[in-house]
Phi, psi and omega in degrees: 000305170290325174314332203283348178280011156257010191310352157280339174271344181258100181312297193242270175307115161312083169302161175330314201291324185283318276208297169317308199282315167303310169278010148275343170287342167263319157318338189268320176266020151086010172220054194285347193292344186268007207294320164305016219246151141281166205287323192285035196219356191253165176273176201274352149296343180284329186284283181351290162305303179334292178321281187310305161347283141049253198267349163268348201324302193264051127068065186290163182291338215229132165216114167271113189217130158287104190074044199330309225267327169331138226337089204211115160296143190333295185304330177278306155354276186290345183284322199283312179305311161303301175322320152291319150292337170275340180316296188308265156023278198267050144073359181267163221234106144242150180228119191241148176256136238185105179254031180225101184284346166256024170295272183329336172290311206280307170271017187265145161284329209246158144244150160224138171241087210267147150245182182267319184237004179231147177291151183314164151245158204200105155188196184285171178319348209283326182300327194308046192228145178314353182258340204255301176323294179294318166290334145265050184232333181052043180221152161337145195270340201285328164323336178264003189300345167278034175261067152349109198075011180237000000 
């Protein structure tokens, strides 16, 4: 499955080098152990890190992800979460669709905060706060109180 993130560059075969690059990509994400597993054998946190795995191989400029964090335990969270900040760091472009604002506290420059029946909001992180949250969210802002700090 991570190798197919090189499917622009792989004909028939996978060369040494895409093969090389893929078990740094799992080492790096802490999941060399699956490299032998098929997807339909793995969990969904297990598939998961496997996507991103993925979608960083050939270390693109730009990585769009839906939900990084979906079903991922706390540790792969923070494995993930870093990774993506180290990306940020070195200059890539990310953009996460995200139902955990403070995954978005920690890496966003930008937030849009879309609804269904109110117009989006589009501004710096500073929107990520329990009065901004509970009104487009339309839930008691005290819901958000386990956002420390925010």
């Amino acid at each position: 499955m991570v190798l197919l993130g090189c499917n622009t560059s792989i004909h028939f075969l996978p060369k040494k080098e895409h093969v090389e690059k893929a078990k740094l990509m799992l080492e790096t994400l802490g999941i060399f152990h699956l490299r032998n597993q098929t997807c339909d054998c793995l969990s969904g946190g297990e598939l998961q890190m496997v996507a991103f795995a993925r979608a960083l191989i050939n270390n693109p400029l730009l990585v769009i992800l839906d939900e990084p964090e979906s079903n991922l335990d706390f540790k792969n969270q923070y494995k993930t979460l870093n990774i993506l900040q180290q990306l940020k760091d070195n200059g890539k472009g990310i953009i996460i669709n995200t139902h955990y604002p403070q995954n978005a506290q920690k890496l966003a420059d930008k937030v849009l905060i879309m609804h269904r029946q109110k117009p989006h909001i589009l501004g710096d992180k500073s929107l990520i706060n329990r009065m901004q949250l509970g009104a487009s969210f339309d839930v008691d802002d005290c819901f958000f109180d386990y956002l420390a700090g925010v």
